[in-house]
PDB file of N, CA, C, O and CB in Angstrom:
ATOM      1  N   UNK A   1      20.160  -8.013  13.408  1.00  0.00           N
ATOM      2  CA  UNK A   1      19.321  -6.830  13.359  1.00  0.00           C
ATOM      3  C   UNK A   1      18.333  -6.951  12.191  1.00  0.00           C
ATOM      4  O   UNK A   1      18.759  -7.507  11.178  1.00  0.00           O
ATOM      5  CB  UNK A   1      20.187  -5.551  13.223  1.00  0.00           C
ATOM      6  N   UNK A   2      17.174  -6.540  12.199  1.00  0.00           N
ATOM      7  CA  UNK A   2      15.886  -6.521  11.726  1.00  0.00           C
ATOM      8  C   UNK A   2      16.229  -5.395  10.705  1.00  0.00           C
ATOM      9  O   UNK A   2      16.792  -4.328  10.952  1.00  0.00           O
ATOM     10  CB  UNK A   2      14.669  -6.257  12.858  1.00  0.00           C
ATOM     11  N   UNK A   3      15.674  -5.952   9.249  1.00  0.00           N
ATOM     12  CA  UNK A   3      15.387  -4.075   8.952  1.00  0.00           C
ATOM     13  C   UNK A   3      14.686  -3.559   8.708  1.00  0.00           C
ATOM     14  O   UNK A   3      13.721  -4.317   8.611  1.00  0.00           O
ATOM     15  CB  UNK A   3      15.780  -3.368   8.234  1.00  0.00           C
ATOM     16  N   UNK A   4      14.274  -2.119   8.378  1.00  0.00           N
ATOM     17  CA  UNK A   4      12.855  -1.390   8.629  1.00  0.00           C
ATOM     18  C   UNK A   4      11.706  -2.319   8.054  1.00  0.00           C
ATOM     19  O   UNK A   4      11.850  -3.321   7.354  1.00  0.00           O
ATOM     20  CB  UNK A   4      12.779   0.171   7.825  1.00  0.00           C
ATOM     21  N   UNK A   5      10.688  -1.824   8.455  1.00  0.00           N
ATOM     22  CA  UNK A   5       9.201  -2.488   7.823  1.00  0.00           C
ATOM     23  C   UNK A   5       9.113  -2.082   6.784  1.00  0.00           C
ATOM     24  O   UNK A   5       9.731  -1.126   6.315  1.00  0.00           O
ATOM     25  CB  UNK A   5       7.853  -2.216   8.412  1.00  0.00           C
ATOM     26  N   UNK A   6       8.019  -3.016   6.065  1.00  0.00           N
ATOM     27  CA  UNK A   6       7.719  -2.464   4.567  1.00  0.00           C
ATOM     28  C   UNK A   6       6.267  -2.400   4.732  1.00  0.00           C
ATOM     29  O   UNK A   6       5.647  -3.165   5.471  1.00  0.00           O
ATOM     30  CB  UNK A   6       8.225  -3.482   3.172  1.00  0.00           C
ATOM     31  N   UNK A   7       5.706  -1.416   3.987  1.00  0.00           N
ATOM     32  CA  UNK A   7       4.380  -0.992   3.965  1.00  0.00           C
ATOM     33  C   UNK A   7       3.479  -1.443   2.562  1.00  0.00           C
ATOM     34  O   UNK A   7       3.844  -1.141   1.426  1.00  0.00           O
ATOM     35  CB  UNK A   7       4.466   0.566   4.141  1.00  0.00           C
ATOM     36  N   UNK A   8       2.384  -2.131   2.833  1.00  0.00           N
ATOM     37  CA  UNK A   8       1.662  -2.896   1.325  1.00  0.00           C
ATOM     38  C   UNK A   8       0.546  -1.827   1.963  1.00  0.00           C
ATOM     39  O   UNK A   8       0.337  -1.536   3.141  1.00  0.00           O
ATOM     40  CB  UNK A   8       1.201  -5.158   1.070  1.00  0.00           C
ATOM     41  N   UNK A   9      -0.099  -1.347   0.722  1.00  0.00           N
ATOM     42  CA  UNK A   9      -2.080  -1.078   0.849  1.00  0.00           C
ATOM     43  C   UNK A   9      -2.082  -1.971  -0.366  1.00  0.00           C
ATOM     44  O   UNK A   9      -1.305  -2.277  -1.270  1.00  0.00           O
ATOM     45  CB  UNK A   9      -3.080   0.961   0.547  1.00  0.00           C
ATOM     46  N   UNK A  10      -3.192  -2.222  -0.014  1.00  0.00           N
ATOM     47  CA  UNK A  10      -4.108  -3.045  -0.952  1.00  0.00           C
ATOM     48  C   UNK A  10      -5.246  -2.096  -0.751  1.00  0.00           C
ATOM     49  O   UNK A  10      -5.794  -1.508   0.182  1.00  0.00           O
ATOM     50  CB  UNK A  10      -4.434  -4.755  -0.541  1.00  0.00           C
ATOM     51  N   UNK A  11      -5.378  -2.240  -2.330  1.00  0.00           N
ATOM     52  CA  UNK A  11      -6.786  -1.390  -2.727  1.00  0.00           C
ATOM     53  C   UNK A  11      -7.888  -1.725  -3.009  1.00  0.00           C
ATOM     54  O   UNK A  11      -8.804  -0.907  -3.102  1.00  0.00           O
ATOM     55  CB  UNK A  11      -6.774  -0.751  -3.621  1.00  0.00           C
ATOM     56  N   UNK A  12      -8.015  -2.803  -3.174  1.00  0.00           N
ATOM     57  CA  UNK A  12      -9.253  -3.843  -3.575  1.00  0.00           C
ATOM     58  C   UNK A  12      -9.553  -2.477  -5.072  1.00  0.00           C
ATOM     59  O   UNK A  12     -10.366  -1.553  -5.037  1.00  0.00           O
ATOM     60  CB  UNK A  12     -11.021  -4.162  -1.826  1.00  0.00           C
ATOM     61  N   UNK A  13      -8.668  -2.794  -6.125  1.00  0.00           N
ATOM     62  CA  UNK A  13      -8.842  -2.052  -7.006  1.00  0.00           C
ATOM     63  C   UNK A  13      -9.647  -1.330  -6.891  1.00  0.00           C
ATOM     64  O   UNK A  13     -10.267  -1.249  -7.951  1.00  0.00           O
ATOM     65  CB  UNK A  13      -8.925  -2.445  -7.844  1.00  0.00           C
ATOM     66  N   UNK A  14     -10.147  -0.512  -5.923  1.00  0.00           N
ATOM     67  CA  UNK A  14     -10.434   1.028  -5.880  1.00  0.00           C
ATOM     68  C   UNK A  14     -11.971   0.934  -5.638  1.00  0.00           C
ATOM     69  O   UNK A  14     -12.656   1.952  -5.531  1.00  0.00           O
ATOM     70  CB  UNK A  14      -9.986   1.952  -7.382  1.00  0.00           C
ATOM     71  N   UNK A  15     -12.416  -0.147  -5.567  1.00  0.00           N
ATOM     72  CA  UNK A  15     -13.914  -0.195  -5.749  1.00  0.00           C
ATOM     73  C   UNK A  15     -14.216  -0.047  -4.277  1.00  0.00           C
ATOM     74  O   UNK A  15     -15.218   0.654  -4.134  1.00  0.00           O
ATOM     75  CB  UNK A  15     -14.575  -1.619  -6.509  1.00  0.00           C
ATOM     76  N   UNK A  16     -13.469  -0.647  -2.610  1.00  0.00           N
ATOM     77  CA  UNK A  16     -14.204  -0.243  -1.652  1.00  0.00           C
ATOM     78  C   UNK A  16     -14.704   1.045  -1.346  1.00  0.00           C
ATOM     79  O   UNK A  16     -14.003   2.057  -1.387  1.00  0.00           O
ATOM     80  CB  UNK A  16     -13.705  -0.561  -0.840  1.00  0.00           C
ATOM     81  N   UNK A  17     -16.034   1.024  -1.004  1.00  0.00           N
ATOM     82  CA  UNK A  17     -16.475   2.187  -0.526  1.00  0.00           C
ATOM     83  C   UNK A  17     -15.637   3.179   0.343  1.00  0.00           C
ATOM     84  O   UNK A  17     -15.755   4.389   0.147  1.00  0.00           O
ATOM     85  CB  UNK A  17     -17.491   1.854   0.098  1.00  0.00           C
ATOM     86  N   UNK A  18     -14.734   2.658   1.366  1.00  0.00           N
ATOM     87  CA  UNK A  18     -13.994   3.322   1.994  1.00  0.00           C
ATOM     88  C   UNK A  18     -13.213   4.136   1.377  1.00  0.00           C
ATOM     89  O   UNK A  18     -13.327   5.350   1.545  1.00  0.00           O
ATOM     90  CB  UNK A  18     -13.460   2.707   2.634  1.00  0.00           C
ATOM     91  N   UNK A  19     -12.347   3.635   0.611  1.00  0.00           N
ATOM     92  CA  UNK A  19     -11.295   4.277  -0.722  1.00  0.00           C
ATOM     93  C   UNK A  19     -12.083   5.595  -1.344  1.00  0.00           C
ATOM     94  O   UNK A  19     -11.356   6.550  -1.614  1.00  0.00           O
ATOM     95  CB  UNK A  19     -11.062   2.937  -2.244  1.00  0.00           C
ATOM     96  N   UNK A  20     -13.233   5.710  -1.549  1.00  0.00           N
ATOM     97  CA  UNK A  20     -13.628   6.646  -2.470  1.00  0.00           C
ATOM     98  C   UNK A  20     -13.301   8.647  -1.650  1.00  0.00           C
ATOM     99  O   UNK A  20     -13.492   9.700  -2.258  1.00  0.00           O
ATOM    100  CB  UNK A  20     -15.550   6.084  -2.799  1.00  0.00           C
ATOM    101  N   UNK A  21     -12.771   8.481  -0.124  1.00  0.00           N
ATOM    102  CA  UNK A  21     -12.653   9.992   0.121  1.00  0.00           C
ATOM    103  C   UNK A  21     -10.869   9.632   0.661  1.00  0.00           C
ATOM    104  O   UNK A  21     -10.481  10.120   1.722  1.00  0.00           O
ATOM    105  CB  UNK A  21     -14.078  10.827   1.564  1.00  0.00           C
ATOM    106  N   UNK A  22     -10.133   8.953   0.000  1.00  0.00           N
ATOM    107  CA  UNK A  22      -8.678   8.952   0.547  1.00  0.00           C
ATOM    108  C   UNK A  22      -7.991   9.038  -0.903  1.00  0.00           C
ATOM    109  O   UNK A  22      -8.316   8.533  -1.978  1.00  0.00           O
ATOM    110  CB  UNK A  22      -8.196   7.456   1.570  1.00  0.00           C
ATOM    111  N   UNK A  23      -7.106   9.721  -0.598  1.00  0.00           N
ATOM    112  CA  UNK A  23      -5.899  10.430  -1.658  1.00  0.00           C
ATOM    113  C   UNK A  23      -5.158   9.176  -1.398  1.00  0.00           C
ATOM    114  O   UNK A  23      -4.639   9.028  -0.292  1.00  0.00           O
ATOM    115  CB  UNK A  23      -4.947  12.151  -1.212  1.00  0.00           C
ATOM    116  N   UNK A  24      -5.063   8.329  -2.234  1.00  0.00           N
ATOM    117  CA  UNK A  24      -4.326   6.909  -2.542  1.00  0.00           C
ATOM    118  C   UNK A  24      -2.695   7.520  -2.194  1.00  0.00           C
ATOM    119  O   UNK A  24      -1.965   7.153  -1.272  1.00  0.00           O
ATOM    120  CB  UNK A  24      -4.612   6.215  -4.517  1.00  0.00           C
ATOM    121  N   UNK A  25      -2.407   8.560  -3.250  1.00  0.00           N
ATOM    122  CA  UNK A  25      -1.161   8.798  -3.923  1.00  0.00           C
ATOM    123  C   UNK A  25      -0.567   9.998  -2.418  1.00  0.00           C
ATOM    124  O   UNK A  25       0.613  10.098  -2.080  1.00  0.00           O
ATOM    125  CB  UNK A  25      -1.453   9.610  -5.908  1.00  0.00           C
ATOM    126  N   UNK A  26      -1.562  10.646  -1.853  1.00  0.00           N
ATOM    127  CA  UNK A  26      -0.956  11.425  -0.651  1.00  0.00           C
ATOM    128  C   UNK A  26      -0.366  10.516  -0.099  1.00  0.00           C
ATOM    129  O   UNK A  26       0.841  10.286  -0.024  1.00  0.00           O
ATOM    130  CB  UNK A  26      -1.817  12.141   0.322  1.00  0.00           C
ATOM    131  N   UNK A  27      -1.370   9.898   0.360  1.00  0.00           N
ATOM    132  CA  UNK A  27      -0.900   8.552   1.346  1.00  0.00           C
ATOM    133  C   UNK A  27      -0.159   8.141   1.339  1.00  0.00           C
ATOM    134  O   UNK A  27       0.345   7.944   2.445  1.00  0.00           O
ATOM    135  CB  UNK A  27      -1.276   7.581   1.440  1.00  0.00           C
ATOM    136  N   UNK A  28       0.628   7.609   0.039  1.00  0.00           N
ATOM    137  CA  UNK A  28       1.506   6.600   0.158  1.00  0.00           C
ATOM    138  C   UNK A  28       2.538   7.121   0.552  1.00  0.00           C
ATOM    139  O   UNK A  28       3.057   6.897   1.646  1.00  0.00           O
ATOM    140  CB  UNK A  28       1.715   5.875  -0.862  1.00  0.00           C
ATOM    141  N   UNK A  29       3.054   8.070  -0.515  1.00  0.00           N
ATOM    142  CA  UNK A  29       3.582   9.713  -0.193  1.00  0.00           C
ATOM    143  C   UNK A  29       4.482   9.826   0.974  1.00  0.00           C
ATOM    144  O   UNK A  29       5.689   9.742   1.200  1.00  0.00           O
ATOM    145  CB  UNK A  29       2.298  10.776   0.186  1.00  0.00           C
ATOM    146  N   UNK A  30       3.087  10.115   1.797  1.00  0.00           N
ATOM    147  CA  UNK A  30       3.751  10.539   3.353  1.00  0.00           C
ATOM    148  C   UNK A  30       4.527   9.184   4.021  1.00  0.00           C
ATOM    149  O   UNK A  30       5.618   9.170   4.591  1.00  0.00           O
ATOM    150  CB  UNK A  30       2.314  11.068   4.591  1.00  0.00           C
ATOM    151  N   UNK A  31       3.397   7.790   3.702  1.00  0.00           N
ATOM    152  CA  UNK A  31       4.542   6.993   4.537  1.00  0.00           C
ATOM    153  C   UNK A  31       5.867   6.689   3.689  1.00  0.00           C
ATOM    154  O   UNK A  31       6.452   5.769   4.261  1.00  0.00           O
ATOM    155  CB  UNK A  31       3.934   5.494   5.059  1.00  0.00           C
ATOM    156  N   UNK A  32       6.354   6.973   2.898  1.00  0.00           N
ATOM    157  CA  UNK A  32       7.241   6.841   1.931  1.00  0.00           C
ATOM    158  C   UNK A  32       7.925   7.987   2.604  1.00  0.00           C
ATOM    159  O   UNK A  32       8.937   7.445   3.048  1.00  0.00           O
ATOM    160  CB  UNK A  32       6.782   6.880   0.373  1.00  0.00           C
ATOM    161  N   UNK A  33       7.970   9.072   2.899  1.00  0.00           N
ATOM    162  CA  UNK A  33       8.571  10.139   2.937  1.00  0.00           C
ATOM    163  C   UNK A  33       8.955  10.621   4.224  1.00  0.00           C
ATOM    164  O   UNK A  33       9.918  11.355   4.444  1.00  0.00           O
ATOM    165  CB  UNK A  33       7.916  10.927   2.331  1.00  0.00           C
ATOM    166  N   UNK A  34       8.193  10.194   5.018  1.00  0.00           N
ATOM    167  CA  UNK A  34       7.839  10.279   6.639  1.00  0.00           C
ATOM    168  C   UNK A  34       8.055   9.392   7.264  1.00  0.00           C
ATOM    169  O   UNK A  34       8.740   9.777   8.212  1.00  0.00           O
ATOM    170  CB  UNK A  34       6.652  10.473   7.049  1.00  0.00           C
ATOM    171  N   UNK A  35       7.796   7.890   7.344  1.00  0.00           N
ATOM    172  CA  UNK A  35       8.089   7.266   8.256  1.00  0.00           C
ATOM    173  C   UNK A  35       9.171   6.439   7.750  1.00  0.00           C
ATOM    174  O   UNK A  35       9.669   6.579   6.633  1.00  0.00           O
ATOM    175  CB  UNK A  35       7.045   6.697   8.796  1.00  0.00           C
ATOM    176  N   UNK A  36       9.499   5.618   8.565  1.00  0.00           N
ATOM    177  CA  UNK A  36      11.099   5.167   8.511  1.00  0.00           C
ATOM    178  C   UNK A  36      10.599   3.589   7.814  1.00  0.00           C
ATOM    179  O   UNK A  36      10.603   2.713   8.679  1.00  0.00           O
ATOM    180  CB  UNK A  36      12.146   5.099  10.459  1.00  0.00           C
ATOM    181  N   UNK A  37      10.300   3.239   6.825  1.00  0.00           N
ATOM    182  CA  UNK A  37       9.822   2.142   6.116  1.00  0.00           C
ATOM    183  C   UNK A  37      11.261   1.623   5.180  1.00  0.00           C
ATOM    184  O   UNK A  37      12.308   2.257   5.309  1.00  0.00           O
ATOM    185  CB  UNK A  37       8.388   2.656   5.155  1.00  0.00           C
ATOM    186  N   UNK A  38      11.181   0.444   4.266  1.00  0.00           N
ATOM    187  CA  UNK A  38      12.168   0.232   3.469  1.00  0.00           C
ATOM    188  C   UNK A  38      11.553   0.519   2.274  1.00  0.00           C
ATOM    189  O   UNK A  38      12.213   0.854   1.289  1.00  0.00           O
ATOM    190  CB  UNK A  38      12.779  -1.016   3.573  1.00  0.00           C
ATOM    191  N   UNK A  39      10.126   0.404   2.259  1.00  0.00           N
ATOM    192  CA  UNK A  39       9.611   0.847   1.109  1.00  0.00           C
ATOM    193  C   UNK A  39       8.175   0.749   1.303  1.00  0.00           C
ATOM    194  O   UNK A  39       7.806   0.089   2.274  1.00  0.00           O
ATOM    195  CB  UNK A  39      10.110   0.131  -0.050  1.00  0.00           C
ATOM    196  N   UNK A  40       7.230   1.326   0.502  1.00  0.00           N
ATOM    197  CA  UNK A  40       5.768   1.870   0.421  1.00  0.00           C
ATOM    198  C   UNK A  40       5.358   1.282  -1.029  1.00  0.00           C
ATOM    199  O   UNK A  40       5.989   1.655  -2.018  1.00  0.00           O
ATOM    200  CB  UNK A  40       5.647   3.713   0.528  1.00  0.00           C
ATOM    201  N   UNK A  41       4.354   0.410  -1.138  1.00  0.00           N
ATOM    202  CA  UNK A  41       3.740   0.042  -2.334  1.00  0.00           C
ATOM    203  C   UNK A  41       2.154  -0.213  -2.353  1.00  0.00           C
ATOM    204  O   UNK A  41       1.395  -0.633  -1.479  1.00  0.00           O
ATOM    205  CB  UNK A  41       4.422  -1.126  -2.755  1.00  0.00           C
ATOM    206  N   UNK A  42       1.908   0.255  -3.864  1.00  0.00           N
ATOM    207  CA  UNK A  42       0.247   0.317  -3.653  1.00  0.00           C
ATOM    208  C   UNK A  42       0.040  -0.856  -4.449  1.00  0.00           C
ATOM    209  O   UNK A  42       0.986  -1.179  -5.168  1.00  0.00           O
ATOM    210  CB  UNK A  42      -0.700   1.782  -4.246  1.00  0.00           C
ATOM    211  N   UNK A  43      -1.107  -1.640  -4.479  1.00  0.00           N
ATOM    212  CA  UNK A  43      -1.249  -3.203  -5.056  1.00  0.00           C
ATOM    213  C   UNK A  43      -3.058  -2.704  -5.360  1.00  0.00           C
ATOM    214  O   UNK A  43      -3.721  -1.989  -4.609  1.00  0.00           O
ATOM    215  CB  UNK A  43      -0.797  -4.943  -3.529  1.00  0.00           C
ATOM    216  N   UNK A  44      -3.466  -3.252  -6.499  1.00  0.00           N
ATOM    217  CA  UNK A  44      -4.751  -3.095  -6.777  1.00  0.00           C
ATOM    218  C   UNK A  44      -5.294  -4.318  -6.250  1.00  0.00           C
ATOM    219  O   UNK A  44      -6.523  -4.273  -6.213  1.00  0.00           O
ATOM    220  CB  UNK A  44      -5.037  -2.828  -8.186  1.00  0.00           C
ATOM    221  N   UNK A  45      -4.761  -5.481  -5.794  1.00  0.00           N
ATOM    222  CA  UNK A  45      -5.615  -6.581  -5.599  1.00  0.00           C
ATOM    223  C   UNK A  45      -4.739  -7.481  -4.909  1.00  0.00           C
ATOM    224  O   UNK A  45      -4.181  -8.252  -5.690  1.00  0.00           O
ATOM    225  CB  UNK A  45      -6.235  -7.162  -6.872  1.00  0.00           C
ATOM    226  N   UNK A  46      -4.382  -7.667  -3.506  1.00  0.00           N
ATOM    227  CA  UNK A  46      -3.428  -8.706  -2.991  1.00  0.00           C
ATOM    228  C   UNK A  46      -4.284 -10.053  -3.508  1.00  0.00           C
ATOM    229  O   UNK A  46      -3.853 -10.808  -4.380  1.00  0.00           O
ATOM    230  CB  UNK A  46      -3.140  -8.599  -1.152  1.00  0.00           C
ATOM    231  N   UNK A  47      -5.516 -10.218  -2.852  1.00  0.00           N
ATOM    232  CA  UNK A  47      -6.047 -11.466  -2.894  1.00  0.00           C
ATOM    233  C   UNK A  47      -6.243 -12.104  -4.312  1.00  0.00           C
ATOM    234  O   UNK A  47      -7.228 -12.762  -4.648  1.00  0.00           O
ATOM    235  CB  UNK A  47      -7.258 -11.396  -2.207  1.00  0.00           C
ATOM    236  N   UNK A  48      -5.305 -11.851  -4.987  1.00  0.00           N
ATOM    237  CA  UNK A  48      -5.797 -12.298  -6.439  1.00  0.00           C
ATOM    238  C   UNK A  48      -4.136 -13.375  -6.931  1.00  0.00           C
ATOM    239  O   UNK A  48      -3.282 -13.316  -6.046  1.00  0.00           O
ATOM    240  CB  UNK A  48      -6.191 -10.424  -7.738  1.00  0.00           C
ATOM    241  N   UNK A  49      -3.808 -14.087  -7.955  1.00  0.00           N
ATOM    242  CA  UNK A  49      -2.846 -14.752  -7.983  1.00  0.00           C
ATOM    243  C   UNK A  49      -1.605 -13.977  -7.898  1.00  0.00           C
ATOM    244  O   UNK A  49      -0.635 -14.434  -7.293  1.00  0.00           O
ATOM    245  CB  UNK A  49      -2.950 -15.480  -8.959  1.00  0.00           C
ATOM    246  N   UNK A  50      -1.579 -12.778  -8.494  1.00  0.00           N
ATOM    247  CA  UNK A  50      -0.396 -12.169  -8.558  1.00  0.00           C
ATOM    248  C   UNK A  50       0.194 -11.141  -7.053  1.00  0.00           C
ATOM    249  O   UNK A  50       1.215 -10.748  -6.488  1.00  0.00           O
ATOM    250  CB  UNK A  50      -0.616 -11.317  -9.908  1.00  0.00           C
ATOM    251  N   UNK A  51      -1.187 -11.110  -6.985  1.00  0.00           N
ATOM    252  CA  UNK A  51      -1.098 -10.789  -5.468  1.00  0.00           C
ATOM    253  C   UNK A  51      -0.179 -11.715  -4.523  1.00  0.00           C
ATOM    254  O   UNK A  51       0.913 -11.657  -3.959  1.00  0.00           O
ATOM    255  CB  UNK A  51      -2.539 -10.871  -4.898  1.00  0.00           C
ATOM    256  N   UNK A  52      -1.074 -12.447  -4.653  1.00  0.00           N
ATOM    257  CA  UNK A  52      -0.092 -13.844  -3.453  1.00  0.00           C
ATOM    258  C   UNK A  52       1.398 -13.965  -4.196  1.00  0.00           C
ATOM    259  O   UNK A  52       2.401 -13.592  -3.588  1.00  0.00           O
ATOM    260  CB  UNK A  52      -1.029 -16.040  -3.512  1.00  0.00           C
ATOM    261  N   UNK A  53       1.464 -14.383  -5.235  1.00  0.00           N
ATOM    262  CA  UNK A  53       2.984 -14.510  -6.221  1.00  0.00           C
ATOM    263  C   UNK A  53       3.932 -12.937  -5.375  1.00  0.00           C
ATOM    264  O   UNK A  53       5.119 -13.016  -5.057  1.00  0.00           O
ATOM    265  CB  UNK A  53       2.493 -14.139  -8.703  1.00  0.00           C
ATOM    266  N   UNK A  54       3.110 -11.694  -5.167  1.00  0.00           N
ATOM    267  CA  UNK A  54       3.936 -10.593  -4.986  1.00  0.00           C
ATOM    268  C   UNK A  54       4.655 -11.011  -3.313  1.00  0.00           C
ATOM    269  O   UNK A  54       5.466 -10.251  -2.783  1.00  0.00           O
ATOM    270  CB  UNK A  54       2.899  -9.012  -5.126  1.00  0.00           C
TER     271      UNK A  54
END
């Protein structure tokens, strides 16, 4: 048996244009709280070394 999914956002440290009308911290929030995940994490930068290392 599989176990639940885990949920990454990547934020491209906050600078995409898109990001600027979304509640980072609601967000995560709800899928943390609401959906059936193992866990919810916010990352300022996957594509960067520590990113990939995560």
């Amino acid at each position: 048996m599989k176990g639940k999914p885990r949920f990454l956002l990547c934020v491209c440290r906050g600078d995409c244009p898109g990001f600027e009308k979304l509640n980072i911290w609601k967000f995560i929030n709800y899928v943390r709280n609401e959906l059936d995940v193992e866990y919810a994490i916010v990352h300022p930068q996957m594509c960067v070394d520590d990113g990939d290392r995560f």
